[in-house]
TORMARSE-991261 format. One record per residue (C-alpha): residue in one letter; y, x, z. Coordinates in steps of 0.1 Angstrom, whole numbers, plus 5000, padded with zeros to 4 digits. Example, Ala and Ser with C-alpha at 12.3 -4.5 7.8 and 13.67 -1.06 7.14 Angstrom:
2
 type    y    x    z
    A 4955 5123 5078
    S 4989 5137 5071
***
This chain:
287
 type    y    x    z
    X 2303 7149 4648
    X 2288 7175 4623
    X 2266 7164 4597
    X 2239 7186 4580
    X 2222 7174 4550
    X 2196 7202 4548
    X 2180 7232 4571
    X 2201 7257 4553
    X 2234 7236 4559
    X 2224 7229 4595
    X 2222 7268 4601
    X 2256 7270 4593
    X 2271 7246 4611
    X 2254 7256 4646
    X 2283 7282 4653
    X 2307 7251 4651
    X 2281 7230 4674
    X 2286 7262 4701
    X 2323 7261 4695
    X 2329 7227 4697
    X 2303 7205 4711
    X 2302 7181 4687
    X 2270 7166 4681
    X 2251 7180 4652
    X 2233 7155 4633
    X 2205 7167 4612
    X 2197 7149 4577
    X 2161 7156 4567
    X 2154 7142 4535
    X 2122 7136 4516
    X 2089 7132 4528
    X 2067 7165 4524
    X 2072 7187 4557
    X 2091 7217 4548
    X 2084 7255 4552
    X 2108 7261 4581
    X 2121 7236 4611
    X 2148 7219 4616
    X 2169 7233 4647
    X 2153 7222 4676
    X 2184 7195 4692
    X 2184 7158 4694
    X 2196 7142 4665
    X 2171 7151 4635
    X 2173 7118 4610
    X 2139 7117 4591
    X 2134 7096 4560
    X 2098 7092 4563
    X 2065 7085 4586
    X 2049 7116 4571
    X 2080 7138 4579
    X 2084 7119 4614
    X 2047 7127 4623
    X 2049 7162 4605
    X 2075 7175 4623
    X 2056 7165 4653
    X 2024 7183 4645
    X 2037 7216 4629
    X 2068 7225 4647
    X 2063 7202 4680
    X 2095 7186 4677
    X 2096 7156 4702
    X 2101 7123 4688
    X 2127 7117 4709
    X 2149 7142 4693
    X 2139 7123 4657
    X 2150 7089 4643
    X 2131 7078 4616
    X 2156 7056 4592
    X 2154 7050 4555
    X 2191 7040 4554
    X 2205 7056 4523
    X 2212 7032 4496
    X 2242 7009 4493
    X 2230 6979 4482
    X 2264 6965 4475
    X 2274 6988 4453
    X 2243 6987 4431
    X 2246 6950 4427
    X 2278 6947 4416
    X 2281 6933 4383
    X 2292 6953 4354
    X 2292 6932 4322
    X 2325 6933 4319
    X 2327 6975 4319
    X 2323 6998 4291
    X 2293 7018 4297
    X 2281 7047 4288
    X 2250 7032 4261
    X 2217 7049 4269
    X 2194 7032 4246
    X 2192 7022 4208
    X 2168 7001 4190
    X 2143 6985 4200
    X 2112 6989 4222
    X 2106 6989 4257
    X 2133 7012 4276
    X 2121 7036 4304
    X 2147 7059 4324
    X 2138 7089 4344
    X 2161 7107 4364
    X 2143 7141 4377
    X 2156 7178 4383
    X 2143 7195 4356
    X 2125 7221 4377
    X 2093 7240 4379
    X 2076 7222 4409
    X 2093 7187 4387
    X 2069 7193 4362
    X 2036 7180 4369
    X 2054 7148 4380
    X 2068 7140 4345
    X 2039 7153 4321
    X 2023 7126 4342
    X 2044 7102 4328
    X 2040 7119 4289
    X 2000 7113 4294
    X 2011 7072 4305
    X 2031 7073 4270
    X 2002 7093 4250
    X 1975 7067 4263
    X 2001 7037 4250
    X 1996 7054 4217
    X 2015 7036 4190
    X 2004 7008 4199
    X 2038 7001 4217
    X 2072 7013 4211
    X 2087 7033 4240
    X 2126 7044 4245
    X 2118 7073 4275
    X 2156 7087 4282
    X 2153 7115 4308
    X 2183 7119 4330
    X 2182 7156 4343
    X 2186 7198 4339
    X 2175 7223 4352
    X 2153 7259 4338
    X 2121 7232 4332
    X 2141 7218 4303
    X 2121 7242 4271
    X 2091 7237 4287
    X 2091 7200 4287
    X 2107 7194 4255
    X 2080 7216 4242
    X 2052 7191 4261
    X 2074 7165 4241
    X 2072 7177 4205
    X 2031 7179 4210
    X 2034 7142 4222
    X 2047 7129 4192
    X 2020 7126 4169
    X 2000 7106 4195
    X 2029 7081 4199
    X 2047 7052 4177
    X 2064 7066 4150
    X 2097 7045 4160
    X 2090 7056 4199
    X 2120 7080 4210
    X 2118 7104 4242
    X 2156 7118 4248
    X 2170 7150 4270
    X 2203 7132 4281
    X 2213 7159 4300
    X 2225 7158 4341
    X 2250 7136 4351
    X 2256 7112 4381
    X 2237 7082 4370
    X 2254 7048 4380
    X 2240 7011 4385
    X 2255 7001 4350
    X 2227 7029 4332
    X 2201 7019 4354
    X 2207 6982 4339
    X 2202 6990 4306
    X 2162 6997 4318
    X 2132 6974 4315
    X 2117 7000 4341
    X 2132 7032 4359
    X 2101 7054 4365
    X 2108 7083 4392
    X 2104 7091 4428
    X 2123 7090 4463
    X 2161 7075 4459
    X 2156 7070 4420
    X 2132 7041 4424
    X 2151 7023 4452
    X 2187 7028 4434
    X 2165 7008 4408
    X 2155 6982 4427
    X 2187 6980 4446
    X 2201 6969 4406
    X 2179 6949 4399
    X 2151 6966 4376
    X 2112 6974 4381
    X 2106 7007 4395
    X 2070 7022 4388
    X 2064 7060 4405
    X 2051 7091 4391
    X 2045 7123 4410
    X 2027 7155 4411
    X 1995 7136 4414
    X 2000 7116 4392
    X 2012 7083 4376
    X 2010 7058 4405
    X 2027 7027 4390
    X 2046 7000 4396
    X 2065 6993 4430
    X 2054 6961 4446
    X 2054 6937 4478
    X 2020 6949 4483
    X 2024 6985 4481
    X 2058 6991 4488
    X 2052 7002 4526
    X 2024 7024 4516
    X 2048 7043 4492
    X 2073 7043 4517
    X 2051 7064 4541
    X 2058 7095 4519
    X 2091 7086 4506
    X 2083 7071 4477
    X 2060 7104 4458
    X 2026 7084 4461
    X 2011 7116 4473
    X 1980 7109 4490
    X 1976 7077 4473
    X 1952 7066 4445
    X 1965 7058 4412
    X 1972 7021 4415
    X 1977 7011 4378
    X 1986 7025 4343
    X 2019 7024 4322
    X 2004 7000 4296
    X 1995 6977 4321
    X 2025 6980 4340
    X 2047 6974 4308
    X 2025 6937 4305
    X 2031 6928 4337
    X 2068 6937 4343
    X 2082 6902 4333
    X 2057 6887 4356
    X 2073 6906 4384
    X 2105 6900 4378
    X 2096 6859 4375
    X 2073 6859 4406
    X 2083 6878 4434
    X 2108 6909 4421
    X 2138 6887 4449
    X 2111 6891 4476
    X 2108 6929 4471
    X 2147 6937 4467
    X 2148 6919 4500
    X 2116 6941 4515
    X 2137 6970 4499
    X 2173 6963 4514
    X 2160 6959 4549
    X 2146 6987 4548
    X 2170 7010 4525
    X 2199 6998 4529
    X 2231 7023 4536
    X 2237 7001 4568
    X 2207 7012 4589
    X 2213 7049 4580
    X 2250 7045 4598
    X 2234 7030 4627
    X 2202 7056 4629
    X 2233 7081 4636
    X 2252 7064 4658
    X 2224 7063 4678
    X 2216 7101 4671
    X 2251 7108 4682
    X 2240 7091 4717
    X 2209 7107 4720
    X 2225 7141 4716
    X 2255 7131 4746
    X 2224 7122 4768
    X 2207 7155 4759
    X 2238 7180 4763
    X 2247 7163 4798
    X 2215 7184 4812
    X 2228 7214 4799
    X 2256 7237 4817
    X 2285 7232 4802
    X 2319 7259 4803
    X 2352 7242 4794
    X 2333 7214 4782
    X 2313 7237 4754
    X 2278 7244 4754
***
């Protein structure tokens, strides 16, 4: 089987699909239907409704050549307890700690100044920890928003660059609330913290049984949605989700995330493909 994660890498493994026939299994991730189509075989894995339904309307792909699985996350290995590790430490002092974990890229932008107007309306009259997990040519510019955000903000509040790395379940731990988009916010959830999401439209807010299939529709970005809450008010109300129903959601989020429906969605890919090739003529059992 040949896995593509992306349009580009599926390109480039279509000359082994017509030298082996092996099925080619096409990964498309996020939500937002891209400039150019995947290649047009069985076996395209979508990650959202609005990429399962775009595909459908602006490049006619048949749905039968799609399966639409948010499998992605390992659960397991997000659970595991690591009190007994040494961790890298992400936070010091005291106030409430917020991680974001973002490409720091041009088109990123938007979706994290969002966030710095969340902290600017706090004011001072809260003390925020914001550590931002990420690189990328965005970097001056944001760190630039920063330094103007400072006089509006706590004088004991703290918003860190901690450069790119790969960020594990023991950093997300340290969090009172991971604030992000996509994977970042269910890699959150899958260890156990509140996960609030902020995109190009704006700050959304926290992640909830009652919103979370709405969200999922477009991957977790909350494009298309109305804001649903403000950071302030998210901070109150954090301890109240974890006491009331935070178990319910990482159950809602595991059935639906969880690394073990993504291996099945291709398995079943793989068997679509089979099906489709056995219509085509085949020459010493290549396409």
């Amino acid at each position: 089987m040949l896995v593509a994660l992306d349009n580009e890498s599926a390109i480039y493994a279509f000359p082994g699909l017509l030298l082996t026939g092996l099925p080619l299994i096409q990964i498309q991730a996020g939500g937002k239907v891209p400039h150019f189509p995947p290649i047009r075989l069985p076996g395209i894995l979508v990650f959202s409704n609005e990429l399962f339904r775009g595909y459908q309307k602006s490049y006619n792909i048949p749905p039968q050549f799609m399966c639409l699985s948010s499998g992605r996350v390992d659960f397991n290995y997000f659970g595991l307890d690591s009190s007994l590790k040494k961790v890298k430490r992400l936070f010091q002092g005291k106030g409430h700690k917020i991680l974001t974990i973002s490409r720091l890229i041009h088109k990123k932008i938007p979706s994290i100044i969002n966030l710095f107007d969340q902290i600017q309306l706090v004011g001072d009259s809260e003390i925020i920890q914001l550590v931002i997990i990420g690189g990328g040519e965005a970097q001056r510019i944001l760190e630039g928003k920063v330094a103007e955000l400072r006089q509006y903000i706590h004088p004991d509040s703290t918003i860190t660059f901690a450069g790119a790395f790969r960020v594990t379940p023991d950093m997300l731990k340290q969090a009172d609330l991971v604030v992000g988009q996509g994977r970042t916010v269910i890699e959150a959830i899958a260890s156990g913290i509140p996960a609030a999401v902020s995109g190009e439209n704006g700050y959304y807010g926290l992640i909830s049984q009652e919103n979370f299939l709405d969200l999922w529709e477009t991957n977790f970005t909350g494009r298309s949605l109305p804001t649903n809450s403000t950071l302030e008010v998210d901070l109150i109300g954090l301890q109240r989700l974890i006491q009331d129903n935070f178990n319910d959601l990482y159950i809602m989020a595991k059935d639906c995330f969880d690394v073990g429906n993504g291996v099945e969605a291709i398995i079943s890919l793989q068997k679509k493909y089979y099906q489709y090739i056995q219509v085509l003529p085949l020459e010493d059992g290549h396409i």
